[in-house]
N, C-alpha and C positions, 0 to 999 in steps of 0.2 A: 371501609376507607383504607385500612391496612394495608390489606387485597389491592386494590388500585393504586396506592403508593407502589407497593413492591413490582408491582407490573411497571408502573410508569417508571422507574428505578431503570429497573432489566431492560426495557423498551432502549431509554435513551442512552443505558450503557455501549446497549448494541447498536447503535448507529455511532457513539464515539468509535467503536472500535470497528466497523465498516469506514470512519472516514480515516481511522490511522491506517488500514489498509491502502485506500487510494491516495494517501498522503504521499506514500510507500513507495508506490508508482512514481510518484514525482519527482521523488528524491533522488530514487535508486537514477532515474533520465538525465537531470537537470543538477541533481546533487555538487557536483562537481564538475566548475564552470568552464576547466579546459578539456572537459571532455576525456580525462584521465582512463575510465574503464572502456571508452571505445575503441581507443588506442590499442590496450593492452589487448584488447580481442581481435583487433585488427592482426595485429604483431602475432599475436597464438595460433588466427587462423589463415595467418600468412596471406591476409585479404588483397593488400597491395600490389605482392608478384603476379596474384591469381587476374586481377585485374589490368594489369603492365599500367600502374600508375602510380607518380609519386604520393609518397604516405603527404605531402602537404597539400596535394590535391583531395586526397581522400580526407583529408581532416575537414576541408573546405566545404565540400560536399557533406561531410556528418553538420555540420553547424547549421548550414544553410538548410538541410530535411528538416532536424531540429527545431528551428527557429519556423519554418511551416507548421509543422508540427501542432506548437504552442499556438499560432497564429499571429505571429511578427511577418511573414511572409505570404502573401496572395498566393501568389501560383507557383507550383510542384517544377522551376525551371530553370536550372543550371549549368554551362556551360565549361567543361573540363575537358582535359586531354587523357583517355580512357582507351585503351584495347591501343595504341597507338596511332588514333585518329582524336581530332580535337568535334566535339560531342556536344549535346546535351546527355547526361548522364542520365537522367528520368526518360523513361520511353511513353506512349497512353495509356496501358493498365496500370504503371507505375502510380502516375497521376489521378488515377478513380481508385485504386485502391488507398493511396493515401489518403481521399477525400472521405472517405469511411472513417479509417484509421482516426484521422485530425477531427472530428465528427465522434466519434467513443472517446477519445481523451478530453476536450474540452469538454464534452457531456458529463464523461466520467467525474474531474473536477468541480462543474456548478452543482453534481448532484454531491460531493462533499460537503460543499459549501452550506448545502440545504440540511444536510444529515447535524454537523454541527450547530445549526442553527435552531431544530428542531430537541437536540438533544438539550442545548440551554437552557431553552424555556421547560422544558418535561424539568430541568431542575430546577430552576428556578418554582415551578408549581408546588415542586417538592419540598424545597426553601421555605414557602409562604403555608404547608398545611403541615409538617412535622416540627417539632422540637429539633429533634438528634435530627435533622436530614442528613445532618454528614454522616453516619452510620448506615442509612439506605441508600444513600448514592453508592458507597464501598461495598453495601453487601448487594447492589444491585451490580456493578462492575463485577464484582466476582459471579455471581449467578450468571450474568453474558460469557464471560469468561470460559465456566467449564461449558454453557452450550455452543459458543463456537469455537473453543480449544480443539475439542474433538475432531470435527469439520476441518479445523486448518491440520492436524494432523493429517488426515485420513487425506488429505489432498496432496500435504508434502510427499509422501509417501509413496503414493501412485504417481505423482511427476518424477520422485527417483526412480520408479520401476519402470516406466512405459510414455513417456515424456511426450516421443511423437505420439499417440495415441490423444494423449490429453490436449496439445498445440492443435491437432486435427477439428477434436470437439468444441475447444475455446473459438474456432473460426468458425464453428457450422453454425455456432450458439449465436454469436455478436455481427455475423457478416451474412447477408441476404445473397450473395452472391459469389459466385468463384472468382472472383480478380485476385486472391489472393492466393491463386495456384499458378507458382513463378516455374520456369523452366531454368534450372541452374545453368545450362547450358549456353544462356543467348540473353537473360535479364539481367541487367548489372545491380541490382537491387537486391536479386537474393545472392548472388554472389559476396555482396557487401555484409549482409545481416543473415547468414547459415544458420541452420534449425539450431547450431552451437552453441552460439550468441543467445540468442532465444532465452536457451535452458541455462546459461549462467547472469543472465537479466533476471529470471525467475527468482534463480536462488541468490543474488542482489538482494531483490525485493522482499525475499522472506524475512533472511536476516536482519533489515530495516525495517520489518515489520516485528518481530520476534523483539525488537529492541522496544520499541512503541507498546504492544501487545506486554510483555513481560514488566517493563515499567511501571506500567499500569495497575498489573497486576500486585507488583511490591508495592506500592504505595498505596493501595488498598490494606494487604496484607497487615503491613506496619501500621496503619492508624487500626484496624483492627486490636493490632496486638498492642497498643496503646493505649485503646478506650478498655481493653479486659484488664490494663494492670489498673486504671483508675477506677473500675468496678471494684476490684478486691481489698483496695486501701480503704474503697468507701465502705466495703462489708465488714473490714478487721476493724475499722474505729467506729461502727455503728455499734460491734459486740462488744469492744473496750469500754463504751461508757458506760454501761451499767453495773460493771466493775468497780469502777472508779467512784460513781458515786455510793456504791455500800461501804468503800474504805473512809471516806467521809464519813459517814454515819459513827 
C-alpha cells in the first residue's frame, strides 16, 4: 500500500507541475492586460517601421489575434492600414495556421484543467488511506520535482544554445503540416512575431514557470523542515520522561 501511495503521490505531483507549466503559457500571453510585453518587443524589434504602420494599429491587431486566439473571436480577420495600403492584415495560410495554433492552446488548457483535476482526487485518495498524507504529498512533490527538474533544465539549456533548432522540432512535433513556414519577406505575421519574439516568450514562460515550479518546491521544503523539528521535540521529551520519573522516585 506504501508503494501505491508514494506512486499515486509522484503521479499527481507531476501533473500539478505539467499544469503549472501550461498555466505559464497563459500567463506569460494574457498576464498582462495591455498587452505591455508585446509592445516592448514590438518597440526592440522595431516591428512597426518594419511594417509602415502605426504602433496603434499594431496594438489593434495584437488584441484582436489574441482574443482569436483564446476564442472570443470566430474568424482570423482584420482590417488595418499595413505596408501603406489599407488591408486585411491576415492573409490564408495566416488563417490555417492560426486554426492549429487556436486548436493546441485551447487544448493545451482543457488538458490542464484535466491534469488538476486528476491530480485532486489522486490526493484526496491519498487523504482518505494515510495518516500524515500531508507528508506524502510533499515528499511526493519533491520526488516530481528532481524527476522533472532535470528535464526542464536540460531543455532550458538547449533553447539557450540552439533555439532555432528547438522552434523547428516544437513545430514538427505539434503541426501536421507546414503553414507554419512564413516568408519574412511578403507574410506580415511573421514580420509581427520574429523567431526574436519567440525566444524571449520562451524565457517569459520559464521564469513564470521557475516561480510556480520553485514555490512549490519551498513549500514542500519547509513543511518538511517543520514536520523534522516536531519529530525531534517528540524524540527529546520521549527520552526526558524517564528521567524525570527516577528523580521522583
Amino acid at each position: 500500500m506504501k508503494l501505491l501511495s508514494k506512486s499515486v503521490a509522484a503521479g499527481s505531483m507531476v501533473l500539478v507541475i505539467f499544469a503549472m507549466l501550461l498555466t505559464s503559457f497563459q500567463i506569460a500571453m494574457y498576464g498582462d492586460g495591455g498587452y505591455g510585453f508585446f509592445k516592448k518587443e514590438y518597440r526592440k524589434y522595431q516591428v512597426a517601421d518594419q511594417l509602415d504602420m502605426r504602433e496603434e494599429d499594431l496594438e489593434k491587431v495584437t488584441v484582436y489575434m489574441m482574443d482569436y486566439l483564446i476564442g472570443k473571436e470566430e474568424k482570423l480577420s482584420i482590417e488595418t492600414t499595413v505596408d501603406g495600403k489599407r488591408q486585411d492584415f491576415f492573409n490564408d495560410q495566416d488563417r490555417l495556421h492560426m486554426e492549429d495554433v487556436q486548436r493546441l492552446f485551447l487544448g493545451g488548457l482543457r488538458l490542464r484543467n484535466i491534469c488538476l483535476i486528476l491530480a485532486l482526487l489522486g490526493c484526496l485518495w491519498i487523504r482518505f488511506q494515510e495518516r500524515e498524507w500531508k507528508r506524502r504529498i510533499a515528499v511526493g512533490y519533491r520526488n516530481a520535482a528532481w524527476l522533472l527538474g532535470g528535464a526542464a533544465i536540460i531543455l532550458a539549456v538547449w533553447c539557450a544554445v540552439d533555439f532555432s533548432r528547438v522552434f523547428v522540432i516544437f513545430h514538427k512535433l505539434f503541426f501536421r503540416n507546414d503553414l507554419w513556414l512564413f516568408d519574412p519577406e511578403t507574410d506580415y505575421m511573421i514580420q509581427m512575431l520574429p523567431e526574436g519574439f519567440f525566444f524571449d516568450m520562451v524565457k517569459r514562460i520559464g521564469g513564470i514557470f521557475f516561480l510556480f515550479f520553485g514555490g512549490g518546491y519551498l513549500a514542500a521544503w519547509l513543511y518538511r523542515q517543520k514536520e523534522g523539528k516536531i519529530w525531534q521535540r517528540a524524540q527529546r521529551g520521549a527520552a526526558e520522561k524517564p528521567q524525570k520519573v527516577q528523580g521522583n522516585k
